[in-house]
PAZA-278321 format. One record per residue (C-alpha): residue in three letters; x, y, z. Coordinates in steps of 0.02 Angstrom, whole numbers, plus 32768, in hexadecimal, padded with zeros to 4 digits. Last residue first. Example, Ala and Ser with C-alpha at 12.3 -4.5 7.8 and 13.67 -1.06 7.14 Angstrom:
% residues 2
<site><r>SER</r><px>82AC</px><py>7FCB</py><pz>8165</pz></site>
<site><r>ALA</r><px>8267</px><py>7F1F</py><pz>8186</pz></site>
END
This chain:
% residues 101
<site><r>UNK</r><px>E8BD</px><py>9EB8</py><pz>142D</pz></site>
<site><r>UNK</r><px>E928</px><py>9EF6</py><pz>14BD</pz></site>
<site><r>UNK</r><px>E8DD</px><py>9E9E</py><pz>1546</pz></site>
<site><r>UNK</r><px>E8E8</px><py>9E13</py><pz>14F6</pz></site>
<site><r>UNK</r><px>E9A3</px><py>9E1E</py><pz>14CB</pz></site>
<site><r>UNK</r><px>E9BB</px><py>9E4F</py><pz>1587</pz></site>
<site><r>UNK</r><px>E96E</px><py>9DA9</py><pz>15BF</pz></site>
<site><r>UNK</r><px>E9C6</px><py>9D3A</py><pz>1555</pz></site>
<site><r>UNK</r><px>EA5B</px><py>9D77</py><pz>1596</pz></site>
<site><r>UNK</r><px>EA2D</px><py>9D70</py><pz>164C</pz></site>
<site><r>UNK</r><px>EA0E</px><py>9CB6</py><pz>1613</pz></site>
<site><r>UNK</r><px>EAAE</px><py>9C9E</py><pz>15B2</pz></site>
<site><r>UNK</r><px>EAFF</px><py>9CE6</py><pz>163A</pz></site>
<site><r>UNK</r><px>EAAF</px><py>9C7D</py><pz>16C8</pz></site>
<site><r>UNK</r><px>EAB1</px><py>9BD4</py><pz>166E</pz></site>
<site><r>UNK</r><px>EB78</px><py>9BF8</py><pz>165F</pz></site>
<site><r>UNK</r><px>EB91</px><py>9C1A</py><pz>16FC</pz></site>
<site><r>UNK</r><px>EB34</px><py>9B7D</py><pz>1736</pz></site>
<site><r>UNK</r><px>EBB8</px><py>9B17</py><pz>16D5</pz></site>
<site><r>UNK</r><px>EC3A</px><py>9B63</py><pz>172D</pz></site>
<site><r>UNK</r><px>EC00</px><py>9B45</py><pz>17C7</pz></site>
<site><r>UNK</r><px>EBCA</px><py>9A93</py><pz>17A6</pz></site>
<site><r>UNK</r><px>EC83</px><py>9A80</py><pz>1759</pz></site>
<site><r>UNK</r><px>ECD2</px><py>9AC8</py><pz>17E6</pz></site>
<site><r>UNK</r><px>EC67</px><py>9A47</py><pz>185B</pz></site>
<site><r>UNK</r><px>EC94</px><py>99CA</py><pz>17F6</pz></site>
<site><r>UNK</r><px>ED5C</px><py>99DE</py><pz>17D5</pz></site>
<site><r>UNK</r><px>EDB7</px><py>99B2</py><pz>188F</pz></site>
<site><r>UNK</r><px>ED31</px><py>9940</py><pz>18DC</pz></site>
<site><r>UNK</r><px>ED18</px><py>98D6</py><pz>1832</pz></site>
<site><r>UNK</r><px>EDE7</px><py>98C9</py><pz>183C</pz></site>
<site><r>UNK</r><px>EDD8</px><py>9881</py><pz>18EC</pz></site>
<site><r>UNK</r><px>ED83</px><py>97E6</py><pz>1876</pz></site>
<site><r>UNK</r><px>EE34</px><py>97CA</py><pz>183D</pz></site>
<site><r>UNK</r><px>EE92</px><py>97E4</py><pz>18E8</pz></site>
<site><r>UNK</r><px>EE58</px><py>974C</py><pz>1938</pz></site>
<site><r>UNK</r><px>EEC2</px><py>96CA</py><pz>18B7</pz></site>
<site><r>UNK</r><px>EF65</px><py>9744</py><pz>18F0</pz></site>
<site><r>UNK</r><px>EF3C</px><py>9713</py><pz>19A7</pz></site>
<site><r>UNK</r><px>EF0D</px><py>966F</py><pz>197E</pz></site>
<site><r>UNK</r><px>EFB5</px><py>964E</py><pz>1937</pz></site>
<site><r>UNK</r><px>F018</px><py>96A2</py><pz>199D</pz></site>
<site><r>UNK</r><px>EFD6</px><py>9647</py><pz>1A1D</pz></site>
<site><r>UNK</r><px>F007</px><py>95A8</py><pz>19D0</pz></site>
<site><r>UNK</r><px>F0BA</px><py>95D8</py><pz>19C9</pz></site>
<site><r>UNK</r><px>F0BA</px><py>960E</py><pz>1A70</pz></site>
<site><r>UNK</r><px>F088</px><py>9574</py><pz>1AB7</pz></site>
<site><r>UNK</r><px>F10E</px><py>9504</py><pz>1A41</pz></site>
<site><r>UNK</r><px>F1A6</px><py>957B</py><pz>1A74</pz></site>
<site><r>UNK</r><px>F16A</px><py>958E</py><pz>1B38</pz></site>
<site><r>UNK</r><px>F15B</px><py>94D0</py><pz>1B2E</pz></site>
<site><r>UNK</r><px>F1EA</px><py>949C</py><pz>1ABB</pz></site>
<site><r>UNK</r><px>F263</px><py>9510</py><pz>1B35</pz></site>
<site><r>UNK</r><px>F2D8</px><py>947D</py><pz>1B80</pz></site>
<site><r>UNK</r><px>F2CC</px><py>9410</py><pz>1AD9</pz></site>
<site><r>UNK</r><px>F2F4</px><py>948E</py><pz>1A7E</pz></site>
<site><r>UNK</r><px>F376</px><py>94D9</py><pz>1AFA</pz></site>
<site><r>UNK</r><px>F3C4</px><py>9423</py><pz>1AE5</pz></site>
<site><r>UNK</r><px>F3BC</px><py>9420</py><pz>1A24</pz></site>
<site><r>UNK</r><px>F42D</px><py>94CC</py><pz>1A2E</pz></site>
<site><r>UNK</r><px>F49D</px><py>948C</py><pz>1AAF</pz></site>
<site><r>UNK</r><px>F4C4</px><py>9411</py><pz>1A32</pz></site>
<site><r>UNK</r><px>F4D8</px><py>9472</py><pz>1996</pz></site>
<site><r>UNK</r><px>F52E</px><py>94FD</py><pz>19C2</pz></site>
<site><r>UNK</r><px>F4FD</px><py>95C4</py><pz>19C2</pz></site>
<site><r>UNK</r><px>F497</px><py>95C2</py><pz>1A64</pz></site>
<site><r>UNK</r><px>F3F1</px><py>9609</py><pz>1A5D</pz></site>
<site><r>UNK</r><px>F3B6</px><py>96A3</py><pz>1AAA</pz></site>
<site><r>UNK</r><px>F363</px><py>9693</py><pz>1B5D</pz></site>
<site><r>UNK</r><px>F29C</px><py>9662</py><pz>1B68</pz></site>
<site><r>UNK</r><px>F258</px><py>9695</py><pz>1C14</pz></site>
<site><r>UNK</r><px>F1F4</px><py>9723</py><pz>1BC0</pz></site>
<site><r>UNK</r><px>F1B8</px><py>96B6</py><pz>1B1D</pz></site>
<site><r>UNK</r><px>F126</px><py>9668</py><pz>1B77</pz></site>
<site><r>UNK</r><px>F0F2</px><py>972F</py><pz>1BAF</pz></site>
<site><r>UNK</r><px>F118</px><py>977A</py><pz>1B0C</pz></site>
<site><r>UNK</r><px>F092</px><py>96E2</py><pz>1AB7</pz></site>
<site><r>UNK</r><px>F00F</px><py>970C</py><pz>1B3A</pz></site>
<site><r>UNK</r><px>F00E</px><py>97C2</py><pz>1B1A</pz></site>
<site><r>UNK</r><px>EFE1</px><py>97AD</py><pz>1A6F</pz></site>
<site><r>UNK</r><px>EF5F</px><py>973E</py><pz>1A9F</pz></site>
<site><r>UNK</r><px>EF17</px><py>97C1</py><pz>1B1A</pz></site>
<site><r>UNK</r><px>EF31</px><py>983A</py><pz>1A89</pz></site>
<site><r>UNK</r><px>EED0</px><py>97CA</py><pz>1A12</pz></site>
<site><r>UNK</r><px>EE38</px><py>97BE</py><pz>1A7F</pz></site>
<site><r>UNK</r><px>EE2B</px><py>9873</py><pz>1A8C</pz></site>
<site><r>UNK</r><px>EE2D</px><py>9875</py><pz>19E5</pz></site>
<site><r>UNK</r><px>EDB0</px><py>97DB</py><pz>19CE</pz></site>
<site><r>UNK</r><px>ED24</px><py>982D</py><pz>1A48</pz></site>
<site><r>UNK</r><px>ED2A</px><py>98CA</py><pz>19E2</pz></site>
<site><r>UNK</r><px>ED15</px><py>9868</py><pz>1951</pz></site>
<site><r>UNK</r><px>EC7F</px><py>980F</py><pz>198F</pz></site>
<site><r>UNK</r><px>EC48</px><py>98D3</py><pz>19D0</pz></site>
<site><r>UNK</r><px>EC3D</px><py>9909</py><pz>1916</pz></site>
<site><r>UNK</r><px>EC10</px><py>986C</py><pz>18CB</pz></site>
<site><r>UNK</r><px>EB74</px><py>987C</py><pz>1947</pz></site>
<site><r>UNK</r><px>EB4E</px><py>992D</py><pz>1922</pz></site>
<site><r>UNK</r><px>EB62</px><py>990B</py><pz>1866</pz></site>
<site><r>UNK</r><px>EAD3</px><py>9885</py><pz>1879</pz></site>
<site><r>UNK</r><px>EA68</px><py>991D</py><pz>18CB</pz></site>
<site><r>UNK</r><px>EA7E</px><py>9983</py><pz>1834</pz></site>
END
């Protein structure tokens, strides 16, 4: 149980984590403007925006890479709780069929 605890609160950790990152990637993008429609003003606001572009993209990445162990945060505590619903009515249930024999 106590391992479950510390997947529990790693998890935590990585959501919050992930917003921050998440955050990170609108605030690079902010100053971006649209991109023009031909083909050399197009290369020259790449080469004008390749550092909010490239920064943002690699955000995106960690953020998204973060949000995997976020899942243990979301499901094991429900499943713990579930689970010890379970081992409660099974044992109540036991119970009443010995008392009843």
């Amino acid at each position: 149980m106590k391992s479950n605890i510390g997947i529990v609160k790693f998890g935590g950790i990585a959501f919050i984590l992930s917003g921050i990152l998440f955050l990170g990637v609108s605030l690079f993008l902010l100053p971006v403007p649209s991109p023009p429609l031909s083909d050399t003003e197009l290369m020259n606001w790449l080469k004008e925006w390749k550092f909010n572009i490239s920064m943002a993209d690699e955000l995106l990445f960690f953020a998204a890479l973060m949000l995997v162990p976020s899942i243990a945060r979301l499901f094991i505590p429900s499943m713990i709780l579930s689970f010890h619903r379970i081992s409660i009515s099974w044992f109540s249930a036991s119970i009443m069929e010995a008392c009843t024999q």
